[in-house]
C-alpha positions in Angstrom: -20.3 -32.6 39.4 -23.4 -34.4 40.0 -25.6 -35.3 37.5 -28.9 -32.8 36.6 -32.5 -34.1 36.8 -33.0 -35.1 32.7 -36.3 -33.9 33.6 -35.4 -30.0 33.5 -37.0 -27.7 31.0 -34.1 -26.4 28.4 -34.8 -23.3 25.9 -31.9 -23.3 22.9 -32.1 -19.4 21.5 -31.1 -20.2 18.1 -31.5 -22.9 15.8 -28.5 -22.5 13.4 -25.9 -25.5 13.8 -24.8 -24.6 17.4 -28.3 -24.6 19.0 -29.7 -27.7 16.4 -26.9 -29.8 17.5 -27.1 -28.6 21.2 -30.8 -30.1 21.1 -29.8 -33.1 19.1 -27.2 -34.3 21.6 -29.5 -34.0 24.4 -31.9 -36.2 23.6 -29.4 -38.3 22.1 -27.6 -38.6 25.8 -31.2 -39.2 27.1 -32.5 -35.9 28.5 -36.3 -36.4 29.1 -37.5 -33.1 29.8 -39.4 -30.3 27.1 -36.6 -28.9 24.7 -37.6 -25.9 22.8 -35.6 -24.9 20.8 -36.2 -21.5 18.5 -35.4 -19.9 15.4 -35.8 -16.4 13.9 -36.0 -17.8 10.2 -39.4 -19.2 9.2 -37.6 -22.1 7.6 -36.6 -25.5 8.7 -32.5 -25.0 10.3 -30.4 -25.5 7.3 -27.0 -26.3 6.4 -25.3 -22.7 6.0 -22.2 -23.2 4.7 -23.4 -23.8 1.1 -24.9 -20.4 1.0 -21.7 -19.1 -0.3 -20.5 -21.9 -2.3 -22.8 -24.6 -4.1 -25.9 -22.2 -3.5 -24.5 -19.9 -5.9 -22.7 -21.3 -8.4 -24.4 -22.0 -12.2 -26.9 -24.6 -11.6 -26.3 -25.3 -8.3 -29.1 -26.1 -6.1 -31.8 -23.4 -5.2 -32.6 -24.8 -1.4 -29.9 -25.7 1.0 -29.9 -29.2 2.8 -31.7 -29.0 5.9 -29.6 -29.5 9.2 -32.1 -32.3 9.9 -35.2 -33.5 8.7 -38.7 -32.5 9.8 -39.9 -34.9 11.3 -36.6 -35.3 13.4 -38.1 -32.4 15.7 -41.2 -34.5 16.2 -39.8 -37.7 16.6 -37.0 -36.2 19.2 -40.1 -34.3 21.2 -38.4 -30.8 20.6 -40.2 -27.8 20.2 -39.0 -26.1 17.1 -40.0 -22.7 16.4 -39.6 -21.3 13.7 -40.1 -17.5 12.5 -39.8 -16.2 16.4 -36.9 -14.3 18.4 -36.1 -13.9 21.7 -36.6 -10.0 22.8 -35.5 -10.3 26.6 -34.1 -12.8 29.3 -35.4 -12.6 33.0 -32.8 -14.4 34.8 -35.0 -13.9 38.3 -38.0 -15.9 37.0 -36.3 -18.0 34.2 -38.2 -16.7 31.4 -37.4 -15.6 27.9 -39.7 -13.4 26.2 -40.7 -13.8 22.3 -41.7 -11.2 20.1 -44.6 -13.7 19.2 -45.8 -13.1 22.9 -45.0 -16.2 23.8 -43.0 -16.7 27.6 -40.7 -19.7 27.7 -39.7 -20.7 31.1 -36.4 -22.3 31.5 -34.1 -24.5 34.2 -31.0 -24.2 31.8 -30.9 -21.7 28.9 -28.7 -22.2 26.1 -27.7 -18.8 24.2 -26.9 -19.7 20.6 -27.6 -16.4 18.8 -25.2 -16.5 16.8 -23.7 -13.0 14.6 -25.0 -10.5 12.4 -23.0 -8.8 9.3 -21.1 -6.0 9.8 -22.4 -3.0 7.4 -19.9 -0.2 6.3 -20.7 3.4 7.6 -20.5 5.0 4.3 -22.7 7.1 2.1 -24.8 5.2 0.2 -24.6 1.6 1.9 -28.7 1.7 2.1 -28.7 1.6 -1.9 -30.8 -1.6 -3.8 -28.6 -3.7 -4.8 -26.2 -4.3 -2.1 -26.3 -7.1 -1.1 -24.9 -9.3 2.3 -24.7 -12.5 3.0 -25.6 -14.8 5.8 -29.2 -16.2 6.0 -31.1 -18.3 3.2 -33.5 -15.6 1.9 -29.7 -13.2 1.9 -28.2 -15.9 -0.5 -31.8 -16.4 -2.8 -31.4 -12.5 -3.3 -27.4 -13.0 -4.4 -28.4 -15.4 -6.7 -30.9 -14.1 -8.8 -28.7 -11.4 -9.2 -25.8 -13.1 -10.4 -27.7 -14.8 -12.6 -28.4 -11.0 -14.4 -25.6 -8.8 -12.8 -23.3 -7.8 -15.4 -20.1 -6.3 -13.3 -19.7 -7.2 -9.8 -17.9 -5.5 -6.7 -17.6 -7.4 -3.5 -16.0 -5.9 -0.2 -13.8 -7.6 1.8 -11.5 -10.4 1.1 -12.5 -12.6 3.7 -13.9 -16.1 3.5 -17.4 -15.2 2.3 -16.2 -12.3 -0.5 -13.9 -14.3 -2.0 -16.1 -17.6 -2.4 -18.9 -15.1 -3.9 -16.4 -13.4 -6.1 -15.6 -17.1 -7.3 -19.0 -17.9 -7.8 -19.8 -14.6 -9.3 -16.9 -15.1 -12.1 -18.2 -18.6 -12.7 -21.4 -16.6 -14.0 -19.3 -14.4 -16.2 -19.3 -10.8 -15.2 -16.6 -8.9 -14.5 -15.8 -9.6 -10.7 -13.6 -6.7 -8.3 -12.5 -6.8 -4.6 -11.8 -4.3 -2.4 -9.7 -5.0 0.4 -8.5 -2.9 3.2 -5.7 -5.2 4.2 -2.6 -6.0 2.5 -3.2 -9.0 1.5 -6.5 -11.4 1.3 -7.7 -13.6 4.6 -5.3 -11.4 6.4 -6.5 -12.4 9.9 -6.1 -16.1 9.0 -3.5 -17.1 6.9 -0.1 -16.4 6.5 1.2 -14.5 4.5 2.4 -17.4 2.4 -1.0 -19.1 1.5 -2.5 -15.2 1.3 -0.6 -14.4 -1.8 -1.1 -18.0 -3.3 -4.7 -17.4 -2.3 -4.5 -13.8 -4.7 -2.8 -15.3 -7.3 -5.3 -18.2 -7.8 -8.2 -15.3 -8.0 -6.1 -13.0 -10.2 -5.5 -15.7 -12.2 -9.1 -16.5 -12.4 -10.2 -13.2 -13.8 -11.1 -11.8 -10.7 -9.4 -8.0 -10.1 -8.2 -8.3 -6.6 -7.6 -4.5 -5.0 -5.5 -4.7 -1.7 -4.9 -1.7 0.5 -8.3 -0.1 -0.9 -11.4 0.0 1.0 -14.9 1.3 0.2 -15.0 5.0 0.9 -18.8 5.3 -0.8 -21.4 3.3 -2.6 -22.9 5.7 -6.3 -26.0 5.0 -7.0 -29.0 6.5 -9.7 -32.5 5.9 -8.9 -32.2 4.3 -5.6 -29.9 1.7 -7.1 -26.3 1.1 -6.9 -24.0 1.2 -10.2 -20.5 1.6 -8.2 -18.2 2.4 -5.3 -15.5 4.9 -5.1 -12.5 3.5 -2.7 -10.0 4.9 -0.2 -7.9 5.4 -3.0 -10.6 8.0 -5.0 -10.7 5.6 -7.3 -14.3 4.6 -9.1 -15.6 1.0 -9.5 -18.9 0.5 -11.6 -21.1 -2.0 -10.5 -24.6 -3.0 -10.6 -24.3 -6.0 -7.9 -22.8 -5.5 -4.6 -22.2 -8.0 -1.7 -20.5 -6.6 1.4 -18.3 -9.1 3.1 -16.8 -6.9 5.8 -17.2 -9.6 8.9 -19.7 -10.2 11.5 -20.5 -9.0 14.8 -21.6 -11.6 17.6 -25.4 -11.1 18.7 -25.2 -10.2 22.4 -27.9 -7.9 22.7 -30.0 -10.7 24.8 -27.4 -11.9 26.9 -26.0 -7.9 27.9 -30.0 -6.5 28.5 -29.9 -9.4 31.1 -27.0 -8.3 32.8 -24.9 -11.2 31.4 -20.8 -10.1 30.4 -20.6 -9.2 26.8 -16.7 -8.3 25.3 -16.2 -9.6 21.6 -19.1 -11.9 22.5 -20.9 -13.4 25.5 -18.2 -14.5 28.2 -18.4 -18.0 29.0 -15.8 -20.2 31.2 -14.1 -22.6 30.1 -17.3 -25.3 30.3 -19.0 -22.8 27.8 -21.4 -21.3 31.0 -21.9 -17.7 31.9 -21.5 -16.6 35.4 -25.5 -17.3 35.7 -24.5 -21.3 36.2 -28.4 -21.8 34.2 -27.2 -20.2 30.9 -24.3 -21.4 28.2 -23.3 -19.8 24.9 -22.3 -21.6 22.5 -21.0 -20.9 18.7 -20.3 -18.3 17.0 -21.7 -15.7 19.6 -19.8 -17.2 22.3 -16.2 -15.9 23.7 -14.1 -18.7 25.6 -10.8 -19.4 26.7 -9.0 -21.9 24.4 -6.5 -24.2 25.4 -4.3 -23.8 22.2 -3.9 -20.0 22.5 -3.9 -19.1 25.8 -6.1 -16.5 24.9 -10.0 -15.9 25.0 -11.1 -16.4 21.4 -14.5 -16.6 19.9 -15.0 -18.7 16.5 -16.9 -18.5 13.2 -17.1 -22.2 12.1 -19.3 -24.9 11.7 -16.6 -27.0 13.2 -17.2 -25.0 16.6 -20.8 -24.6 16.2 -21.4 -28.0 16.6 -18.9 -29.1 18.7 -19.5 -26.8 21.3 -23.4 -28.3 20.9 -22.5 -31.2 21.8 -20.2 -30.1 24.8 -22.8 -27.7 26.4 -25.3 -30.6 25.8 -22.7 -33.1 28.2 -22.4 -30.3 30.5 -26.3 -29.8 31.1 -26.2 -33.6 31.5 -23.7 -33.7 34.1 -20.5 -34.5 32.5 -19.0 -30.5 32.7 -15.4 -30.5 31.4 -13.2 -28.0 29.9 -14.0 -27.3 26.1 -10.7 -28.3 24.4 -11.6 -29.5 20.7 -9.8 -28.3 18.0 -10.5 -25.3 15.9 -10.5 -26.2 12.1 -11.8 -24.6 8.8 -12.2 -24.9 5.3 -12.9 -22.6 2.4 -13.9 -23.5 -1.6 -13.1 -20.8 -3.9 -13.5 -22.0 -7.3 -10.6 -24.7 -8.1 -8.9 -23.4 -4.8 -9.5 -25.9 -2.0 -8.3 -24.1 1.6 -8.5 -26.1 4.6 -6.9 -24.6 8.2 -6.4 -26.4 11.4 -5.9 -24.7 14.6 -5.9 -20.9 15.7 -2.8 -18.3 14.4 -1.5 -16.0 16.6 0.7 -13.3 15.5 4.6 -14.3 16.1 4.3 -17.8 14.7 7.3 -19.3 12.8 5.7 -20.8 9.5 7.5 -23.6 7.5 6.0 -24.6 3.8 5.4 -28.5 3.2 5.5 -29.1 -0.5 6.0 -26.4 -3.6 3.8 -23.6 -3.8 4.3 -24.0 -7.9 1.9 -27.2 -8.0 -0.7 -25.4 -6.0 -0.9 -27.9 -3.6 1.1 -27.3 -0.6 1.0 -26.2 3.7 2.1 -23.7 5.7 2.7 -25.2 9.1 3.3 -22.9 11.6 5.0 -23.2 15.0 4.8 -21.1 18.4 7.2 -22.3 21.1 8.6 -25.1 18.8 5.4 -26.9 18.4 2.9 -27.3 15.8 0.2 -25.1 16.1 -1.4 -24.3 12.5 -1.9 -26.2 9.1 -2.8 -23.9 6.7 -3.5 -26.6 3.4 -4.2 -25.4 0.1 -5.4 -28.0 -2.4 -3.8 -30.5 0.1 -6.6 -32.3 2.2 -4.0 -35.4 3.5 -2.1 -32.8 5.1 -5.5 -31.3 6.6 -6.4 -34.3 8.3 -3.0 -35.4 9.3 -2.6 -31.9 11.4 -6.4 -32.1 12.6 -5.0 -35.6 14.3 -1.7 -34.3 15.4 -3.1 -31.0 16.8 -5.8 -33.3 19.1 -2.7 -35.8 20.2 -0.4 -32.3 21.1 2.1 -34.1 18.7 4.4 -32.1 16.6 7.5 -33.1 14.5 10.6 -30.5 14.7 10.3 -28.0 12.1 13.3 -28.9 10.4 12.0 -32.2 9.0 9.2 -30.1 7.4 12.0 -28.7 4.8 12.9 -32.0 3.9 11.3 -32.4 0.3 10.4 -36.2 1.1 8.4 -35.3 4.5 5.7 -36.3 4.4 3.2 -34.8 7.3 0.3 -37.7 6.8 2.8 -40.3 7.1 4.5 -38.4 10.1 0.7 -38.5 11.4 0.7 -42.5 11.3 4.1 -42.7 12.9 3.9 -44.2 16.8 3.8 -41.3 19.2 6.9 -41.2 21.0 6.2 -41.3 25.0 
């Protein structure tokens, strides 16, 4: 592919870490021409995932790092916007309209809209009190009331619920979760680290409630004070945060005509069929290379890698997007770190004792390595990150040996 004209006018919707480092890397790979890039939050981009960790805990710091610093946007010439979103996208004249009143033109528009929280259809979900979690001024609200909440219900064992929940007992009231599934993190772990993952909350205080999701939110006076489940049974509460997943933010992208299914369809470069638009991040579905499947990502690890790819791609250097997927989670003592996509089918095989608390699950499709699931067990995290980027596995047997050792496996000479 030949190389753009650096001098072309690029509009980033979004300026969460996708669409902040998506501007970054463009001037940093010398594009010359006007970057806007634009926010819906009135606030300088931020470093998110915080908001559910450090943000909250007792005394931890009221304001989030920012994703850069101010004068960054200056010094970079890029137009940062802050307080405005996009309301449509005319593909025929290259213009995105703001609800400011403002009309950006564009040569190359990046979509990084990112997703939204999911809200439960129940009675009573409107009620003060509840509480979700996903921008600055969502996690501001949490914490002042955590700081006087007395009982606590959270919804949904995912990633966010359960690093609130562990926040919220580290303020001292009494913490429940409902979860619909079986078991927590049911989409991504398996079922080995999920019921460590339980027992470390259990064990912390917190009531953990699998199989039981919210049926209806009580309230008196406007306000909530509880939740009766799937079960019929009651919960009191007078804090609330919802945790039931996210939905991407395609609305833009489908008004213009652009494909839309579990996100906005991009190829495997991260474009759309309109060759002037990408998505990138969380509101982006693409086929991955290490599930042969399309797949769209909630991470900061994908956020900002794809950034920098679509950022390459608008400078000329398209290639397929290949990096590899990885996570981590901090829920109280509990340190969970994944590496690489699960797909349903895998054969898992543990790498230390589960007693300790520090152990893996590796898991393996087709004979190769495909998944580290770490808990407490960062070596073994970084290890797989490495192997998983090389395509090197070992065999699973050597995984049951007690004296394997997966980081020094890692340092081993690859075998041609």
């Amino acid at each position: 592919m030949c190389p753009r004209p650096r001098s072309e006018r690029v509009v980033v919707i979004g300026a969460g870490h996708a669409g902040v480092q998506a501007a970054d890397a463009l001037r940093a790979g010398g594009h010359d021409g006007p970057i806007t890039l634009v926010g819906g939050e009135p606030v300088l981009p931020y470093q998110r995932p915080p908001l559910s960790k450090e943000h909250l805990a007792p005394g931890g710091t009221p304001v989030p790092l920012p994703l850069r610093a101010e004068r960054f946007f200056a010094d970079r010439r890029i137009d940062l916007r802050t307080g405005v979103t996009a309301t449509a996208l005319d593909r025929t004249s290259r213009t995105v309209l703001l609800d400011d009143g403002a009309a950006l033109p564009y040569d190359v528009l990046v979509l990084a809209t990112g997703a939204a929280n999911r809200v439960p259809a129940v009675p009573g979900a409107d009620l003060a009190g509840i509480h979700a979690l996903r921008t600055l001024g969502d996690a501001q609200a949490l914490r002042a009331g955590l700081s006087r909440a007395r009982s606590v219900l959270v919804v949904g064992a995912g990633f966010v619920g359960l690093e609130v929940a562990a926040a919220a007992r580290a303020h001292g009231p009494a913490v429940t979760v409902l979860e619909a599934a079986d078991r927590p993190l049911a989409r991504a772990l398996s079922r080995e680290a999920a019921g460590h993952v339980a027992e470390v909350h259990r064990r912390a205080g917190t009531d953990l409630r699998l199989g039981e999701a919210v049926a209806a939110f009580t309230g008196r006076r406007g306000r909530v004070t509880g939740a009766v489940s799937s079960a019929g049974t009651e919960y009191r509460a007078d804090l609330v945060l919802v945790g039931t997943g996210v939905a991407p933010r395609t609305a833009l992208a489908a008004a213009a005509g652009l494909p839309v299914v579990d996100g906005i369809v991009v190829d495997e470069c991260l474009r759309t069929p309109d060759p002037a638009i990408y998505a990138v991040g969380d509101c982006a579905s693409h086929p991955s290379v290490h599930t042969g499947t399309r797949i769209r990502l909630e991470s900061v690890q994908n956020a900002t890698d794809q950034g920098r790819h679509v950022a390459a791609a608008i400078l000329g250097g398209a290639r397929p997007y290949t990096g590899v997927p990885w996570f981590w989670s901090h829920q109280g003592a509990l340190k969970l770190q994944i590496a690489g996509v699960r797909l349903p089918g895998d054969e898992n095989v543990l790498c230390g004792d589960p007693a300790t608390g520090r152990f893996s699950v590796c898991r393996f499709r087709d004979g190769r390595l495909v998944v580290v699931e770490s808990l407490n067990r960062p070596a073994d995290h970084m290890a797989a990150r490495r192997l998983l980027a090389a395509g090197r596995s070992p065999e699973p047997g050597r995984l049951r040996d007690p004296a394997f050792c997966l980081k020094e496996f890692a340092r081993e000479p690859a075998v041609a």
